[in-house]
MARPADREN-237939 format. One record per residue: residue in three letters; x, y, z of N, C-alpha, C in turn. Coordinates in pm, whole numbers, always signed. Layout:
// residues N
- type, n_x, n_y, n_z, ca_x, ca_y, ca_z, c_x, c_y, c_z
- ALA, X, Y, Z, X, Y, Z, X, Y, Z
...
//
This chain:
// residues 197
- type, n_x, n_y, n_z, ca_x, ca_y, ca_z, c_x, c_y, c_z
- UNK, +1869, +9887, +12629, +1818, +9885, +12491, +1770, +10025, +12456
- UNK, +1795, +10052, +12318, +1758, +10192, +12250, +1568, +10203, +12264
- UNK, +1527, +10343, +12286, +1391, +10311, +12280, +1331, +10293, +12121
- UNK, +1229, +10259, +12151, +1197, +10203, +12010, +1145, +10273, +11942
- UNK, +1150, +10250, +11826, +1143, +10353, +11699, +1002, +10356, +11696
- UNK, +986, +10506, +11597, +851, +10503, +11592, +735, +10467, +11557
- UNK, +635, +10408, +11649, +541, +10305, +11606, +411, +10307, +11466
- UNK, +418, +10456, +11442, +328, +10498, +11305, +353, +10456, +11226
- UNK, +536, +10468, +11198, +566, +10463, +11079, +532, +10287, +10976
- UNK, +524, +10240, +10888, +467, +10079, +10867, +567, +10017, +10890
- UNK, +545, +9852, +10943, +667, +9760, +11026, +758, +9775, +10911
- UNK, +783, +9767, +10797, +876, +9762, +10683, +1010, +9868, +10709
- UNK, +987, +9979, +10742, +995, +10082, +10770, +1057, +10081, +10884
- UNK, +976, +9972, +11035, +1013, +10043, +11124, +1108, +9941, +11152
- UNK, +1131, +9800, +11120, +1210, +9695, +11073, +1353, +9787, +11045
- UNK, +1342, +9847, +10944, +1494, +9881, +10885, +1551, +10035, +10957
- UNK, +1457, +10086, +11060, +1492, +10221, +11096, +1575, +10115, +11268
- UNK, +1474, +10009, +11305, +1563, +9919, +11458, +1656, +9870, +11391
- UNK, +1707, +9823, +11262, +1842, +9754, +11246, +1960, +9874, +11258
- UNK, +1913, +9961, +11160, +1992, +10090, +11102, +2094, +10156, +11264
- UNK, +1943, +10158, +11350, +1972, +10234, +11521, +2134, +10133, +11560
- UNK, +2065, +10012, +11546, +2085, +9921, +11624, +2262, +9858, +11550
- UNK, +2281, +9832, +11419, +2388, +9808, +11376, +2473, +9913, +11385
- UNK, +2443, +10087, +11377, +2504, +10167, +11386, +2572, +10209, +11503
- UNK, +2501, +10151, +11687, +2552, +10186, +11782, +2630, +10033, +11823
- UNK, +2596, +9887, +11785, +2644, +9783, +11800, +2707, +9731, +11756
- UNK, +2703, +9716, +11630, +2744, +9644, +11495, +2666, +9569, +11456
- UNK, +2694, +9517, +11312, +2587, +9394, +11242, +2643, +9274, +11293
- UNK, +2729, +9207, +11360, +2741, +9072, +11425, +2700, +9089, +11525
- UNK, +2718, +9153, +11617, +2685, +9124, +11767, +2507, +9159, +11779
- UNK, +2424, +9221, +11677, +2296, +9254, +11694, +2253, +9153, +11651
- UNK, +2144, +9077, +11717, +2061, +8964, +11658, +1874, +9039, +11632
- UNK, +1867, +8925, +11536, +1719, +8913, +11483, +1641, +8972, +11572
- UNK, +1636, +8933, +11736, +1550, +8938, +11829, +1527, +9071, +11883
- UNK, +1685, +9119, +11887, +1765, +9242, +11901, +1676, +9328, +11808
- UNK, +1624, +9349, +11718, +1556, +9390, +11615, +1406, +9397, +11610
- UNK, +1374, +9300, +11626, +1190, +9291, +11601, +1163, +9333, +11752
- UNK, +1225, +9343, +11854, +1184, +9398, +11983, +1216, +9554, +12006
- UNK, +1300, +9616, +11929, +1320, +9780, +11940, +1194, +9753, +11798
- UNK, +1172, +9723, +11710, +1086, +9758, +11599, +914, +9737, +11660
- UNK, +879, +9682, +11787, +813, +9601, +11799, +699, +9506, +11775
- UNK, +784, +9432, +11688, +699, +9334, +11594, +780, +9242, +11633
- UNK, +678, +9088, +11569, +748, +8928, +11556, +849, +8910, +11489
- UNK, +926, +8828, +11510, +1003, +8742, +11412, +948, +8715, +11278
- UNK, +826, +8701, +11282, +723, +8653, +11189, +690, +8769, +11085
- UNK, +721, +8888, +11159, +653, +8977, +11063, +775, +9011, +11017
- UNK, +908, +9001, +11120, +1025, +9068, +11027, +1041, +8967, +10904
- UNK, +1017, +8877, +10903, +1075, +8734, +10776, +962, +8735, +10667
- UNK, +859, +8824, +10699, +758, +8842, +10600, +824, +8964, +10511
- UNK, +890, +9044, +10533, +969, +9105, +10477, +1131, +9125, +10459
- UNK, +1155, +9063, +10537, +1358, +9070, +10481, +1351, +8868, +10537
- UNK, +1447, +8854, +10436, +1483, +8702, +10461, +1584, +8653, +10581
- UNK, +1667, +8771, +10616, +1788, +8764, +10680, +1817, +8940, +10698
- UNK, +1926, +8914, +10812, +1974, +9026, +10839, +2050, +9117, +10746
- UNK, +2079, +9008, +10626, +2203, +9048, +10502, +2096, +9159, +10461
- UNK, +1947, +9106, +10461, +1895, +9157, +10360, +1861, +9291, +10387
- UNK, +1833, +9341, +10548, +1819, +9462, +10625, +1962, +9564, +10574
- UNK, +2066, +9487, +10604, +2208, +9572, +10568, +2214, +9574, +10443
- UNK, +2159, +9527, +10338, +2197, +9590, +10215, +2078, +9705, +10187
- UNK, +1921, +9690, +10235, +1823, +9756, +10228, +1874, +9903, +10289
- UNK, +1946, +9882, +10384, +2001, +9990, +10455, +2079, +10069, +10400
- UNK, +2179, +10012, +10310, +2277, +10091, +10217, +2175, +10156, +10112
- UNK, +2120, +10031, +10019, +2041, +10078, +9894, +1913, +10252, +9969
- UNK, +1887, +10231, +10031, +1788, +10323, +10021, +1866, +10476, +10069
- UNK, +1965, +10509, +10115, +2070, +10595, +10142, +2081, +10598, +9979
- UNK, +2162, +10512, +9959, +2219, +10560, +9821, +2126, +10593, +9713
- UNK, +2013, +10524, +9675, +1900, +10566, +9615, +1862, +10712, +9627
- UNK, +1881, +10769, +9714, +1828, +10916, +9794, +1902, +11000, +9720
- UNK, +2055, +10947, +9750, +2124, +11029, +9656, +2178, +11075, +9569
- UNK, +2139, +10888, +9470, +2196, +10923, +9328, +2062, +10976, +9297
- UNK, +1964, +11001, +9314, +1824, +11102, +9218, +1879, +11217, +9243
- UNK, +1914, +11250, +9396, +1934, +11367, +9403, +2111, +11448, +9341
- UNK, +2142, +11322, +9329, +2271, +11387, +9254, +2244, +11426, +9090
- UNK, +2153, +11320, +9091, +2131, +11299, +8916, +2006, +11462, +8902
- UNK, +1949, +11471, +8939, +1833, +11627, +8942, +1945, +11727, +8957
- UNK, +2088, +11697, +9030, +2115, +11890, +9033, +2227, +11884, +8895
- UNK, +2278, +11754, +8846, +2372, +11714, +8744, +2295, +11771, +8642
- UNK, +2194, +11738, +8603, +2084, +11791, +8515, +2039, +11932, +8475
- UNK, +2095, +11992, +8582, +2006, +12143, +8595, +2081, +12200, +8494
- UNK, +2022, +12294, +8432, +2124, +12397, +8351, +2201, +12493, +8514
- UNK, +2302, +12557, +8423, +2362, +12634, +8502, +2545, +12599, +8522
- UNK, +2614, +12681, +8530, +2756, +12678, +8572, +2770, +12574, +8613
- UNK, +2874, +12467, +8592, +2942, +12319, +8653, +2983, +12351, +8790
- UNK, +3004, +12496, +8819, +3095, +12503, +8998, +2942, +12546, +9044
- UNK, +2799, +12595, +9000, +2717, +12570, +9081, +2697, +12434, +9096
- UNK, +2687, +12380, +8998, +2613, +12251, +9043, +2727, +12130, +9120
- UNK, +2861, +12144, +9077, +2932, +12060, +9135, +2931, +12124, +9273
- UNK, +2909, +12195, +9343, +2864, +12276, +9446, +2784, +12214, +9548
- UNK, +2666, +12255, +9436, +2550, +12174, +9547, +2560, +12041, +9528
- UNK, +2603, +11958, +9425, +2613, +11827, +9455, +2681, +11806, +9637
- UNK, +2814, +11844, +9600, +2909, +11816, +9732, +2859, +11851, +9823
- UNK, +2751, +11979, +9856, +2730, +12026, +9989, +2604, +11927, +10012
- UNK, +2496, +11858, +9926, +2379, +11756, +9943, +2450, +11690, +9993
- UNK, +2547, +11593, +9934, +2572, +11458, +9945, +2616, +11456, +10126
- UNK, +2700, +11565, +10188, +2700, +11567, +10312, +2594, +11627, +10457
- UNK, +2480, +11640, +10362, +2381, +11669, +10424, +2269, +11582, +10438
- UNK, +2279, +11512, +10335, +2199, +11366, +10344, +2272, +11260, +10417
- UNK, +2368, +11220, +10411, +2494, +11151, +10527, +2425, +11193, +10629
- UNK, +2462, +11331, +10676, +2426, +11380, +10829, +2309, +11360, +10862
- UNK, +2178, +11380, +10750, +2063, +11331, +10797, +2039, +11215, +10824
- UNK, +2070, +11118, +10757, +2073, +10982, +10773, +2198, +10907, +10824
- UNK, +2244, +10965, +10915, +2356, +10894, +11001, +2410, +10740, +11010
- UNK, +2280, +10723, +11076, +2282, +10583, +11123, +2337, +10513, +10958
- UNK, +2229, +10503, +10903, +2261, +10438, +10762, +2400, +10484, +10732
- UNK, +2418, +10556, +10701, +2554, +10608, +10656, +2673, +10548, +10745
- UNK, +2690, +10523, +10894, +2762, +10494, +10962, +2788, +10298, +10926
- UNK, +2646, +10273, +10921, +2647, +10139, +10867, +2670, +10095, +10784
- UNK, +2677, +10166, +10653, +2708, +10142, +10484, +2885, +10129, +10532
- UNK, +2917, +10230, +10563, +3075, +10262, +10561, +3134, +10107, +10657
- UNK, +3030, +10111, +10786, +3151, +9976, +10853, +3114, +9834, +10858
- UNK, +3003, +9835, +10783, +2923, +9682, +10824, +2940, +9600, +10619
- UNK, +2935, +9701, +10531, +2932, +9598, +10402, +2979, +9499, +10380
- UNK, +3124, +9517, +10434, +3206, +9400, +10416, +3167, +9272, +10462
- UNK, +3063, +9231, +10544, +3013, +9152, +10644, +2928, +9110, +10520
- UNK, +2864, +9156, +10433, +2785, +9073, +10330, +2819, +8995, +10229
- UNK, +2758, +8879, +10177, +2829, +8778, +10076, +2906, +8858, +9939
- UNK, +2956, +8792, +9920, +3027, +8846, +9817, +2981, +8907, +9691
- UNK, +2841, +8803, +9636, +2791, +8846, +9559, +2691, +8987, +9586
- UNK, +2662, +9008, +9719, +2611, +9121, +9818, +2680, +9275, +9761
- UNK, +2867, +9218, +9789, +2874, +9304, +9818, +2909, +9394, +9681
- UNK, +2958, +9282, +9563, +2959, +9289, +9423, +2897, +9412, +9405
- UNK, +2730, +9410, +9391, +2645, +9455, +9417, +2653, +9583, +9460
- UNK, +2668, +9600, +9603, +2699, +9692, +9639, +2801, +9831, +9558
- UNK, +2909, +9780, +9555, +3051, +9829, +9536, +3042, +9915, +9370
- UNK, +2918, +9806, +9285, +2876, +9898, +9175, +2756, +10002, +9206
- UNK, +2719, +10004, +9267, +2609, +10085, +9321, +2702, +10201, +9342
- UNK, +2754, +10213, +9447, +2836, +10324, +9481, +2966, +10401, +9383
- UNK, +3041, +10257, +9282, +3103, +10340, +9191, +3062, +10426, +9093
- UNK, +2878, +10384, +9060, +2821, +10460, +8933, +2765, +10576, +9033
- UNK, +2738, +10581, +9157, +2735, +10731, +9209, +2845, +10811, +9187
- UNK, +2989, +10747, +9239, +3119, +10837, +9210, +3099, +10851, +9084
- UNK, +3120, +10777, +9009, +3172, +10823, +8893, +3052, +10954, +8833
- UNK, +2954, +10977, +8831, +2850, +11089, +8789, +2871, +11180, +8862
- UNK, +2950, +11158, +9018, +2994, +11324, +9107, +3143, +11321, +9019
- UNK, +3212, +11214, +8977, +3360, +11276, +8873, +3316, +11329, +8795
- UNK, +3226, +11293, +8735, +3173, +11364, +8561, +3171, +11515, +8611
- UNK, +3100, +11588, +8707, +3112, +11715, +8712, +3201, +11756, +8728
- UNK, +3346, +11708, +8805, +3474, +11741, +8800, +3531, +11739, +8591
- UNK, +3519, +11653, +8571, +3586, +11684, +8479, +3518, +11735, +8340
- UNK, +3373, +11794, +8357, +3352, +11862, +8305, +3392, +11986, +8259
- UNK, +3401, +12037, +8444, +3446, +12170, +8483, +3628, +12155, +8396
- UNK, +3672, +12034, +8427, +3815, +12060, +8402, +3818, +12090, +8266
- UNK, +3752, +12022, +8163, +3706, +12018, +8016, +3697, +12160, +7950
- UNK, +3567, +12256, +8052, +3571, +12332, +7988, +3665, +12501, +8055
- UNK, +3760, +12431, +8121, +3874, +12548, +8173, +3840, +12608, +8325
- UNK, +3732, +12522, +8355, +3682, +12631, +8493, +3768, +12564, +8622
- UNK, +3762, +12424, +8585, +3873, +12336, +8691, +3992, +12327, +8660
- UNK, +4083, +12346, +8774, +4245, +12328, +8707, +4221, +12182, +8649
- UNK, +4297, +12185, +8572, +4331, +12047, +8504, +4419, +11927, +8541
- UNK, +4518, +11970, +8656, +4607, +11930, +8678, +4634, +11810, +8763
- UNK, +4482, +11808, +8803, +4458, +11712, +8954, +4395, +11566, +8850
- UNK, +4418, +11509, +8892, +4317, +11362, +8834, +4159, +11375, +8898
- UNK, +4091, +11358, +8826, +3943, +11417, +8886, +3891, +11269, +8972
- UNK, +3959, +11164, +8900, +3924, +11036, +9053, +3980, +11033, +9104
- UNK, +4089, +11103, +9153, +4163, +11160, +9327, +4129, +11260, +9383
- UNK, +4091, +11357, +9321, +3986, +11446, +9349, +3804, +11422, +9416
- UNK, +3819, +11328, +9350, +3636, +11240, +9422, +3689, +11108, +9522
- UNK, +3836, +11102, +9504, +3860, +10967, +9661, +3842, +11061, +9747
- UNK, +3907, +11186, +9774, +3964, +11257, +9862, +3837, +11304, +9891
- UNK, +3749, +11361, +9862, +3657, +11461, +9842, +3543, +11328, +9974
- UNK, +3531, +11236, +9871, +3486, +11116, +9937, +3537, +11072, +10074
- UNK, +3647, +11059, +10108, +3722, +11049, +10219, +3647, +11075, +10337
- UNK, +3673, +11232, +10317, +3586, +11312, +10409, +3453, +11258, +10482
- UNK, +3351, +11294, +10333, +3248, +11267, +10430, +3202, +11087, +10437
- UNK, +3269, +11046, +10417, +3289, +10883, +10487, +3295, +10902, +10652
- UNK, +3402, +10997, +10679, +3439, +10982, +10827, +3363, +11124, +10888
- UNK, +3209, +11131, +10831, +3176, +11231, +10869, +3103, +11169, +11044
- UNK, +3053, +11037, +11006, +3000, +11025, +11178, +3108, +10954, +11298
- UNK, +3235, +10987, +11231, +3353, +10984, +11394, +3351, +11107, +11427
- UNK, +3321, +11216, +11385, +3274, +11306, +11463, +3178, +11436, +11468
- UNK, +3109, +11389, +11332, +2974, +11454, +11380, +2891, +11450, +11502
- UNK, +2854, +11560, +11563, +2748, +11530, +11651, +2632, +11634, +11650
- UNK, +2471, +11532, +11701, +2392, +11637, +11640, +2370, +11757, +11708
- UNK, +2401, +11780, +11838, +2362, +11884, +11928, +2511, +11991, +11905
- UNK, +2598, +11961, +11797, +2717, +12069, +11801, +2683, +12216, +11723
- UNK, +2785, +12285, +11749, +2740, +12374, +11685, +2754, +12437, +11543
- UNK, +2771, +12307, +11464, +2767, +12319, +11290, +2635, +12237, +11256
- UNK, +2566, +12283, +11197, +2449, +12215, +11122, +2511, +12154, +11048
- UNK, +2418, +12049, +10970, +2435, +12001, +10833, +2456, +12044, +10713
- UNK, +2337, +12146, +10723, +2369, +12253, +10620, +2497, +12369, +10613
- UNK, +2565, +12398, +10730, +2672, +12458, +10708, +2821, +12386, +10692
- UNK, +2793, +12273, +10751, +2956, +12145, +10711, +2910, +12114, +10570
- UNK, +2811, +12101, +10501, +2792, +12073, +10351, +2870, +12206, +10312
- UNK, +2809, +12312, +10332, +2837, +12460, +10258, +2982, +12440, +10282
- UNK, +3029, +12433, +10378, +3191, +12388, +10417, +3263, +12298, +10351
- UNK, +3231, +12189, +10288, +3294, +12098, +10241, +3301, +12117, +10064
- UNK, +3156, +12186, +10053, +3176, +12209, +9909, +3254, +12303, +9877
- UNK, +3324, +12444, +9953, +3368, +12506, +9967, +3492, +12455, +9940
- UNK, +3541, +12393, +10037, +3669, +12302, +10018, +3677, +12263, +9855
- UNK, +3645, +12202, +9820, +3590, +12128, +9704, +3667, +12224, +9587
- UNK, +3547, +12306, +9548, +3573, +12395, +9474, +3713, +12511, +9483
- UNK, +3732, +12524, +9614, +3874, +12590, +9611, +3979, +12514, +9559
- UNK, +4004, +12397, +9609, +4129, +12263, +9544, +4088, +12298, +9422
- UNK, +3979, +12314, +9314, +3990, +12325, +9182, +4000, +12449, +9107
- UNK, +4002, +12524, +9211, +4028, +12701, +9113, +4171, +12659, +9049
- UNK, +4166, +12746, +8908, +4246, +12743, +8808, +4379, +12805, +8899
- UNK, +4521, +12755, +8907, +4594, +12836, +8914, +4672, +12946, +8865
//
């Protein structure tokens, strides 16, 4: 068993940091309830005082990832300044918050499907109104001449997306790229596919 998370932080907290560990190195079927409130170490009692079910840990798990980063997508969308700065730092955040939050991220990508339908409903709009506000800066840029035009700007955000989906098959944290430099890297990418030809 993983050692257990840290005991300061409040059981709510430390509830969704033992699922997150725990679905991310196991999966969400094979990890049980028990599996959970014993790396968190708390009751059964205290986990059901706050999540009803495990559904409810795996969607808590997605929502608060994604929460993180539509503010933070929505604060640099906002900023004044050039569309290739900010479509910039959007792309290089969004893979730096992934990398920080791994676990979650590893779990959003392979466990959703495992939630009810109406779950995952739910879900699936959550994440398209993030894409679609990282497209808006694509086709801003394309709008006002700075992006080639030529690309479809939602194949441009699958692809772009692609990526850092499969950023934890082989991220690792002890390598020798930070977070902050595979972001700087990816946005890089990014913005070159859209220089004007």
């Amino acid at each position: 068993m993983a050692a257990r998370v840290d005991m300061a932080v409040p059981v709510q907290e430390r509830l969704l940091a033992a699922a997150s560990r725990l679905f991310a190195e196991r999966g969400f079927a094979p990890t049980s309830v028990q599996d959970i409130v014993e790396l968190a170490g708390v009751t059964k009692g205290a986990m059901y005082h706050y999540y009803a079910s495990k559904d409810d840990l795996l969607q808590q798990i997605y929502t608060r990832l994604l929460l993180v980063q539509a503010q933070r997508l929505a604060d640099i969308a906002e900023t004044p300044g050039p569309v290739a700065e900010r479509l910039r730092a959007a792309a290089a955040d969004v893979v730096v918050t992934t990398l920080e939050h791994l676990d979650d991220a590893m779990v959003s990508f392979r466990s959703m499907h495992m939630l009810p339908a109406d779950r995952q409903a739910q879900v699936r709009a959550d994440r398209r109104r993030y894409h679609e506000r990282f497209r808006a800066l694509i086709e801003e840029g394309q709008s006002d001449g700075v992006f080639r035009a030529d690309l479809p700007a939602d194949l441009v955000t699958h692809q772009f997306f692609g990526g850092v989906h499969h950023l934890g098959s082989w991220y690792r944290a002890d390598g020798e790229l930070t977070p902050l430099a595979i972001g700087a890297s990816f946005a890089e990418l990014l913005l070159r596919s859209l220089q004007p030809i």
